[in-house]
N, C-alpha and C positions, 0 to 999 in steps of 0.2 A: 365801545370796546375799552379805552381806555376812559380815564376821568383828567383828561388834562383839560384844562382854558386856555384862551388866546394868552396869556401874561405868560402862562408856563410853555407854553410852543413858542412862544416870543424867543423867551430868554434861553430856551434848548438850543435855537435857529442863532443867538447871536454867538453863545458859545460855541457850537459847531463851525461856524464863520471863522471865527477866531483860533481853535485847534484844527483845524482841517486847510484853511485859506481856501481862497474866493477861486483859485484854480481846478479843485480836486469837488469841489462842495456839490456841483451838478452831478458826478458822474457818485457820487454818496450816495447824493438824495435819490437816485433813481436807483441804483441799488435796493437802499432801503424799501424802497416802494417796492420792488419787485420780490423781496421778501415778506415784508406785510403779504402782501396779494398772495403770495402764494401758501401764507399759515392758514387767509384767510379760506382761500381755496382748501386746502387740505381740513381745518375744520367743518367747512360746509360739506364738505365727502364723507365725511366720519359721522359727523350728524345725521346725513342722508341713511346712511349704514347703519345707523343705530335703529335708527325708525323705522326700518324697513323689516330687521331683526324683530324690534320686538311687534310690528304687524301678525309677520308669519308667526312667531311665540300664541298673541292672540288668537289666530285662526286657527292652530292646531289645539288649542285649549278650548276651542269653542268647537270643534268637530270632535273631541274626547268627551265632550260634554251630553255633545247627540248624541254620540254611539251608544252611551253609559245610557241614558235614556230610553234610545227605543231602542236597546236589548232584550229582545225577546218580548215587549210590550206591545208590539205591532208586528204582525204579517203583512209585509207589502208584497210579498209573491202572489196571493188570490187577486187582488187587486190590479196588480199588470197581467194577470195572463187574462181576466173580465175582460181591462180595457183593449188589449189585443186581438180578444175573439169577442165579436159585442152581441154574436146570436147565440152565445152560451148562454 
């Protein structure tokens, strides 16, 4: 997600230590965490959402595509009412 290194989380963790103090700094850092999680939660929903979006986009451009096609190219009514009565 991010491009940080240990040196750079090192020295975020020593300054946080230092403007926050050693009393407050857990109840931070779980904070933080539960907001991370939940952007990360929120982008994985939206992503989900997108892809599902453009699924169905797909499948009704692929059913636009049939229709366009066997428009009037094909009689499929002789054909089911054969296979329904099959001593016709």
């Amino acid at each position: 997600m991010f491009d940080i290194g240990f040196w750079e989380f090192a020295l975020i963790a020593i300054v946080a230590l230092v403007v926050v103090g050693p009393d407050r700094l857990p109840g931070m850092a779980r904070t933080a965490g539960q907001l991370i999680g939940r952007a990360k939660r929120t982008m994985r929903e939206l992503k989900y959402d997108l892809e599902h979006e453009v699924e169905l986009e797909e499948i009704d451009r692929l059913k636009d595509d049939i229709t366009k096609k066997l428009d009037g190219s094909i009689d499929i009514e002789p054909a089911i009412n054969t296979k329904d009565n099959p001593g016709t």
